[in-house]
C-alpha positions as CSV (number, residue, x, y, z in Angstrom):
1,X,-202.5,120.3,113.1
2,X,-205.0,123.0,112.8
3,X,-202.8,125.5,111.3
4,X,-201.7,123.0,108.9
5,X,-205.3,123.0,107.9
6,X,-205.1,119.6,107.4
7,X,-208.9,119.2,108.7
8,X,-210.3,121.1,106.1
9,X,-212.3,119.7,103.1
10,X,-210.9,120.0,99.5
11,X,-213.6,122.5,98.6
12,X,-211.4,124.9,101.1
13,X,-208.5,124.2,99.3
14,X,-209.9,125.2,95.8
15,X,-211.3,127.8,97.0
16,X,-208.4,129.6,98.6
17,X,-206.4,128.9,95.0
18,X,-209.5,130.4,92.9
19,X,-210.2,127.3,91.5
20,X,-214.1,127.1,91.3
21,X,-216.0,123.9,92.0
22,X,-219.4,123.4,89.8
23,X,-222.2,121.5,92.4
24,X,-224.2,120.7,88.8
25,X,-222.8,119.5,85.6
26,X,-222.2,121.7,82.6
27,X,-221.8,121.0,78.9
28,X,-217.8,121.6,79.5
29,X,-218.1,119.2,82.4
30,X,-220.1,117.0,80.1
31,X,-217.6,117.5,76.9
32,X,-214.2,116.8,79.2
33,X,-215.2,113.8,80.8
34,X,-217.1,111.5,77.6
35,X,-213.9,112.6,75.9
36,X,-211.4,111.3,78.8
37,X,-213.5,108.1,79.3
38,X,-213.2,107.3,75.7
39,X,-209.7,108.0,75.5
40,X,-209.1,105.9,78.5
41,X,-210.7,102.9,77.3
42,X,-208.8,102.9,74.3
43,X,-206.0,103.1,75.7
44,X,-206.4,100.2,78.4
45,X,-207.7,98.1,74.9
46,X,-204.9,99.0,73.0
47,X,-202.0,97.8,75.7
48,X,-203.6,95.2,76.5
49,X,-203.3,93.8,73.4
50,X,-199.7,94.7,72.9
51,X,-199.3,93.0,76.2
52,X,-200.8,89.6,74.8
53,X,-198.9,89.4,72.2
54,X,-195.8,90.3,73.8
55,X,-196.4,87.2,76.1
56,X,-197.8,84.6,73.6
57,X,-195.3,85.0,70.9
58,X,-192.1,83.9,71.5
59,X,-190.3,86.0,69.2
60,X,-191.3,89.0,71.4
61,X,-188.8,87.4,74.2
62,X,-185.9,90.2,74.0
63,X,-185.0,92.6,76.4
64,X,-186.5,95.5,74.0
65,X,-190.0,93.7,73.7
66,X,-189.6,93.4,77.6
67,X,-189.0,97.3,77.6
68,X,-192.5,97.5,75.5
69,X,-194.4,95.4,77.5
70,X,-193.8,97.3,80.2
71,X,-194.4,100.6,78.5
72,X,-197.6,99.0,77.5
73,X,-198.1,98.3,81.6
74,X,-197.5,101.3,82.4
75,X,-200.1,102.8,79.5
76,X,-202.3,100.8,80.5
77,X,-202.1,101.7,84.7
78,X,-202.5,105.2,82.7
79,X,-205.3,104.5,81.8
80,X,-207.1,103.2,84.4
81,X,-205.7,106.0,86.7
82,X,-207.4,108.5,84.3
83,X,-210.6,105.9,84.2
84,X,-210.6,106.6,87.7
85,X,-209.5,110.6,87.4
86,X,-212.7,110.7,85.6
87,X,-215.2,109.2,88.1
88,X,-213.8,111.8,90.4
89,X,-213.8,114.9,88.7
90,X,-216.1,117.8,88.3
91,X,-218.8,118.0,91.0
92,X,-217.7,114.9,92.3
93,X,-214.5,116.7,93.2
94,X,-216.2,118.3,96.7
95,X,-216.9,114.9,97.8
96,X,-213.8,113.5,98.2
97,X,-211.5,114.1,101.4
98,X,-208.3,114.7,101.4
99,X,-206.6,111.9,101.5
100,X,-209.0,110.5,98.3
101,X,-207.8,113.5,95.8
102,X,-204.4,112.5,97.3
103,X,-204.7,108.6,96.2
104,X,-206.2,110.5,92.8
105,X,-203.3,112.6,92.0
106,X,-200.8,110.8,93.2
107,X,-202.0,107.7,90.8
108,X,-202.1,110.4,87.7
109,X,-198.4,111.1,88.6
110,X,-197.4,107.4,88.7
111,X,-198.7,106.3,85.8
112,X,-197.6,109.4,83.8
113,X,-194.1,109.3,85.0
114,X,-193.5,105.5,84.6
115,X,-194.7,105.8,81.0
116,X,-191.9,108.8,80.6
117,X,-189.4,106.6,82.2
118,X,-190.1,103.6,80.0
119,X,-189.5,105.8,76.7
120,X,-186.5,107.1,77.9
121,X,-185.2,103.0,78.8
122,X,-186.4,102.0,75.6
123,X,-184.6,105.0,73.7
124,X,-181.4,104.3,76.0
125,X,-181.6,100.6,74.8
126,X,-181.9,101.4,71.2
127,X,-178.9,103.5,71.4
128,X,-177.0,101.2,73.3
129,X,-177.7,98.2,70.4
130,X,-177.6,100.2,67.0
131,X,-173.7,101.2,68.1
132,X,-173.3,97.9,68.6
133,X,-174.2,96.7,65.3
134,X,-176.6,94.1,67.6
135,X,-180.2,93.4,67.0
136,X,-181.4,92.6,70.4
137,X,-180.0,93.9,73.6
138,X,-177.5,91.4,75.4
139,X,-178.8,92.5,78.6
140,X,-179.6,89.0,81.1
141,X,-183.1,89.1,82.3
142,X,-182.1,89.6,85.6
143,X,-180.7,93.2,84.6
144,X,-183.9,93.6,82.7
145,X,-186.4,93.1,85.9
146,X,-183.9,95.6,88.0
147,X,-184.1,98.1,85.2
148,X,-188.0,97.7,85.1
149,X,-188.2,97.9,88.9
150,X,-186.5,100.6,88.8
151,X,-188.6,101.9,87.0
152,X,-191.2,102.0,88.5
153,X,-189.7,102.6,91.7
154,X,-188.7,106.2,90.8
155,X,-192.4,106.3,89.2
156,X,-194.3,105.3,93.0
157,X,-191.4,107.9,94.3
158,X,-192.5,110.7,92.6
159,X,-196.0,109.9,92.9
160,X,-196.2,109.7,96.6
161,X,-193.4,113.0,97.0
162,X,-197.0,115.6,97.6
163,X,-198.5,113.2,99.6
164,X,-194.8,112.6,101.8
165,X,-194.6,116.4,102.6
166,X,-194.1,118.8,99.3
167,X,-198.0,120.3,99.8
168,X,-199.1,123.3,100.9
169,X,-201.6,122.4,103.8
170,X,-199.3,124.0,105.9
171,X,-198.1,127.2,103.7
172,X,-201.6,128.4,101.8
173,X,-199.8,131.0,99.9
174,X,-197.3,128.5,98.0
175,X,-200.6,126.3,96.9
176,X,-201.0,126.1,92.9
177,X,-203.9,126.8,91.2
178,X,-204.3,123.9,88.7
179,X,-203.6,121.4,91.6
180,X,-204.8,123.4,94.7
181,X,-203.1,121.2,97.4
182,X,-199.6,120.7,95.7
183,X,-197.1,123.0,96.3
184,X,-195.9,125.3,93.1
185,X,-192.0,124.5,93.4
186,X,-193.4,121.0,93.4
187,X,-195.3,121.4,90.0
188,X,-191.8,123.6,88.5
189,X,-189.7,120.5,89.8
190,X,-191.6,118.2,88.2
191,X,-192.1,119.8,85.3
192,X,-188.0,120.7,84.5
193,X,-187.5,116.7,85.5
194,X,-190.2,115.6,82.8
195,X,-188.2,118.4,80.2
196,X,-184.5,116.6,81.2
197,X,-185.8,113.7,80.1
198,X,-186.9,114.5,77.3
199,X,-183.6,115.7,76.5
200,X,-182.1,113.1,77.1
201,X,-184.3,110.9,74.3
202,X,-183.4,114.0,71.9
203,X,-180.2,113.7,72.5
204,X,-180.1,109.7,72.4
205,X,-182.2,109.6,68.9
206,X,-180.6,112.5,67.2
207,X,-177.2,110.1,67.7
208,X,-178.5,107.3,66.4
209,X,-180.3,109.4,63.1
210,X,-176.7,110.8,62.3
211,X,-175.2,106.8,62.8
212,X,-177.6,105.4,60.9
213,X,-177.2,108.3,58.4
214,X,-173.6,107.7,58.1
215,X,-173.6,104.2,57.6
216,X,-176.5,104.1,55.2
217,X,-174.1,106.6,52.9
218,X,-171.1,104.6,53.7
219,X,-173.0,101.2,52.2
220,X,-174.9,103.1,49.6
221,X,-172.3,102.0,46.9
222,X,-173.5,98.6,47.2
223,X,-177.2,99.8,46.9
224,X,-179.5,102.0,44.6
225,X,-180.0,105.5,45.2
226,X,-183.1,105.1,45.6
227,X,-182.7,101.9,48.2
228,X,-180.5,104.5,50.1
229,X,-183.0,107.5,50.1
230,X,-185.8,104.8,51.5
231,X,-183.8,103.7,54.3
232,X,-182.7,107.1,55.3
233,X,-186.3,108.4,55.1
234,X,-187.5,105.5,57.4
235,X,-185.3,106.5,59.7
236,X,-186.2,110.4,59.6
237,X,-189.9,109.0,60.0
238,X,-189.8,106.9,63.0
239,X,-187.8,109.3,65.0
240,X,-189.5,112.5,64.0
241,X,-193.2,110.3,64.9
242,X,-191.3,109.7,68.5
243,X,-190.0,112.9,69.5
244,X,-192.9,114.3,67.4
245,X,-195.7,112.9,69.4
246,X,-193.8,113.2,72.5
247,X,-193.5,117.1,72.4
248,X,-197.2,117.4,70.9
249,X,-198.9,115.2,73.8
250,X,-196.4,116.6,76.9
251,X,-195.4,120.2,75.9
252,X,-198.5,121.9,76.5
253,X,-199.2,120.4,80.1
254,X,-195.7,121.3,80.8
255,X,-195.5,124.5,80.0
256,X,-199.0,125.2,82.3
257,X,-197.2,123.5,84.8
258,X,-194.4,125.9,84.8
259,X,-196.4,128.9,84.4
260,X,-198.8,127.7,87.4
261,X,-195.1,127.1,89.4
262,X,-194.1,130.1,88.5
263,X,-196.8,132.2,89.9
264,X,-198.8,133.4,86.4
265,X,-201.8,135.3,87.2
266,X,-202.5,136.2,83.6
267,X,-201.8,132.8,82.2
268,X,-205.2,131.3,82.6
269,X,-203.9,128.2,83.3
270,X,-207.4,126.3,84.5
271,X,-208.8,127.3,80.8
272,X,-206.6,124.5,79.4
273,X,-205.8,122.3,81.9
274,X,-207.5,119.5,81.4
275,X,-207.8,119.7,77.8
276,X,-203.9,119.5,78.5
277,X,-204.2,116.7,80.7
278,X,-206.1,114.5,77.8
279,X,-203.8,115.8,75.7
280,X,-201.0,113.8,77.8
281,X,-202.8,110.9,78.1
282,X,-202.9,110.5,74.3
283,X,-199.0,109.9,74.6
284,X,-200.2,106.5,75.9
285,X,-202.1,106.3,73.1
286,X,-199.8,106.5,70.4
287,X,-197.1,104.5,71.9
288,X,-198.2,101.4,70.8
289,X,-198.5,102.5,67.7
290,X,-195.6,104.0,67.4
291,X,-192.9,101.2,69.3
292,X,-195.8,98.0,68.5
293,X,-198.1,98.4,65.5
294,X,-195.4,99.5,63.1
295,X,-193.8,96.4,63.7
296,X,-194.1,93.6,61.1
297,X,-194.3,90.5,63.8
298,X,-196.1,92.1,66.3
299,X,-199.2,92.8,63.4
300,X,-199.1,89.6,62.4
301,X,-199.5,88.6,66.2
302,X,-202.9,91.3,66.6
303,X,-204.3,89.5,63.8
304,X,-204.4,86.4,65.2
305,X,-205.7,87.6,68.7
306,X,-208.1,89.4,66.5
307,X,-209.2,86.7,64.6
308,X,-209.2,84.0,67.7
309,X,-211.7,86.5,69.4
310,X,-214.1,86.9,66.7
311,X,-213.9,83.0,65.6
312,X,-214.9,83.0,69.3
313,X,-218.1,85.1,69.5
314,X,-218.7,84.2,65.8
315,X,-218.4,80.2,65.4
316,X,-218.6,79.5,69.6
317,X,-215.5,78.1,68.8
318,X,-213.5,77.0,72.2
319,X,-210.4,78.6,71.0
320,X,-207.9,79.3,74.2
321,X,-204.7,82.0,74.3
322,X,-202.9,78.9,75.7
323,X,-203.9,77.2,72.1
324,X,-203.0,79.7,70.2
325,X,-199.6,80.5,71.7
326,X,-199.1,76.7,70.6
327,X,-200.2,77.7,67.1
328,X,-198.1,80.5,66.9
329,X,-195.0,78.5,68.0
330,X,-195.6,75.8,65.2
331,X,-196.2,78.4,62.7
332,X,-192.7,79.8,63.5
333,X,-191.0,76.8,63.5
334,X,-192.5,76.1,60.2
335,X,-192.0,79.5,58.9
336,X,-188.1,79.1,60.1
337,X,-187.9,75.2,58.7
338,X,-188.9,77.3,55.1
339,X,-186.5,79.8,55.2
340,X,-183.5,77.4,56.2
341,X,-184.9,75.3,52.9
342,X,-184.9,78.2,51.3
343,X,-182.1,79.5,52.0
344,X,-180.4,76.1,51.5
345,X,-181.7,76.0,47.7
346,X,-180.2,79.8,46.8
347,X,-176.9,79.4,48.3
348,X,-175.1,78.4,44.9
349,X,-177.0,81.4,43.7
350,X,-176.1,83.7,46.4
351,X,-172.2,83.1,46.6
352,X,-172.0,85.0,43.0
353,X,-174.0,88.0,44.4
354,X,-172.1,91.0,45.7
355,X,-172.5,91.1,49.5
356,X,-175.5,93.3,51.2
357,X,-175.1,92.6,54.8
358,X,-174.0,96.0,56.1
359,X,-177.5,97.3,54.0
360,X,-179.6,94.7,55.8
361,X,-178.2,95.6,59.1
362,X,-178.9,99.4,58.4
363,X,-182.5,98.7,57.2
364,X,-182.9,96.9,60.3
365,X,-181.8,99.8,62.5
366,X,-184.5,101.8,60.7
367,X,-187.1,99.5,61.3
368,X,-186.5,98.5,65.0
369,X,-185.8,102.0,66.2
């Protein structure tokens, strides 16, 4: 065991990779860690609302809203993983033991990698559904819990690989310098796995753009030009925000992680790094915008969690999430008793319209992508 050095304090292990450990706090130290706290309680704010309103709305019970909630779990385990990165950073780094920067890391990779694996599900299911001409998946819930166990499965797999053997307490010269105690094929594995999947959502969105594309074009004689340019546009916009956001949040990290794999001196990795690693965490940031806020229903949902809250600490009011799930169930059996009414008063009218169901179902793509 000793020439594993596995009895050595993490201070060793930084310092055999170069990777200097303050004992006081400097502005940087200062700067890094207010700006990951922050982020991190936004973040665990932010899905846990999604989360509510997932659950209290009934609407929201679909296999894709499933998919959502549990990208929104595992945003918000982000978070609190980088909550807890944050306690145990900077000169509280020589404090820990091994096995305590081990539980630290290995929760970073977890979380980060079960958020990754949700977008790629939720991109998979989209594609799956828009060439279907469906809405909704028509995946059982049963399939849905395997998929999201899966999940996060391969998310508690990759998390714990460093800690199962791929380290370098036995081989010093194959430790990285941005994580002194991983192994650098470890970091370059990890990093080409996070870069094929991302392929793979390139590769699944670009197919449903050109779809979507083709059909809007095909149904455009029974639209305005200008009805066709806005749905084609909508389209362009949600999946350039997606991938967008995706390569803006991940890239950088990724490509210090390569260059740390691959053994770049002159790289300067540690200047960046955890501006990087922020960086990252922002994906879980914008996720709920992107997949939850955008959505019609699910706004109208925050507003009434919103307003329940602040009625709450406003008025003293006793209002309960149990109540209002009953208030939103009424309201959308109301709302749905209107539009059958509705609907029932227009029909006349509507049978000497020209047809527009192929331009609601492409709209529809566009907006649930």
């Amino acid at each position: 065991m000793d020439t594993c050095y596995s009895n050595r304090s993490v201070k060793f292990f930084y310092d055999q990779s170069d990777k200097n450990i303050s004992d006081h706090w400097r502005p940087r130290d200062y700067l890094v860690v207010s700006l990951g706290m922050a982020v991190s309680v936004i973040v665990i704010l932010a899905n846990i609302l999604v989360m509510v309103a997932i659950f209290i709305n009934r609407r929201f019970h679909f296999p894709i809203y499933y998919l959502l909630g549990n990208l929104a779990a595992a945003d918000l385990f982000s978070g609190i993983a980088y909550l807890h990165l944050m306690f145990h950073t900077g000169p509280w780094t020589i404090k820990l033991t091994l096995n305590q920067w081990f539980v630290r890391q290995t929760l970073i990779d977890t979380s980060l990698t079960a958020s990754v694996l949700n977008l790629l599900a939720i991109a998979l299911e989209r594609h799956q559904t828009i060439f279907t001409m469906q809405l909704h998946s028509k995946m059982t819930n049963r399939r849905v819990v395997l998929l999201i166990t899966l999940i996060w499965g391969l998310a508690i797999f990759m998390g714990l690989v460093p800690t199962m053997g791929w380290h370098c307490l036995c081989n010093l010269a194959n430790c990285s310098t941005m994580a002194p105690m991983y192994s650098r094929s470890y970091l370059v594995f990890w990093a080409v796995l996070n870069l094929f999947t991302f392929s793979l959502m390139v590769a699944a969105y670009t197919r449903i753009f050109v779809y979507v594309r083709h059909k809007s074009q095909r149904m455009s004689q029974h639209t305005s030009q200008i009805r066709h340019k806005e749905t084609v546009f909508n389209l362009m916009k949600t999946v350039s925000m997606i991938l967008g956001c995706f390569v803006i949040c991940w890239t950088p990290g990724l490509v210090l992680l390569m260059l740390d794999g691959l053994g770049c001196v002159s790289c300067q990795v540690l200047r960046y790094e955890k501006y990087c690693l922020v960086l990252a965490e922002c994906n879980s940031l914008v996720n709920p915008i992107i997949y939850s806020f955008r959505d019609t229903d699910m706004l109208q949902t925050f507003k009434r969690i919103l307003c329940c809250l602040c009625r709450r600490d406003v008025a003293g009011h006793n209002h309960t999430l149990s109540g209002m799930r009953c208030n939103t169930l009424e309201q959308e059996v109301l709302s749905e008793s209107n539009g059958n009414n509705h609907h029932d008063n227009h029909s006349d009218d509507n049978n000497h319209k020209s047809p527009h169901g192929d331009h609601s179902d492409t709209d529809e793509d566009s907006r649930r992508i």
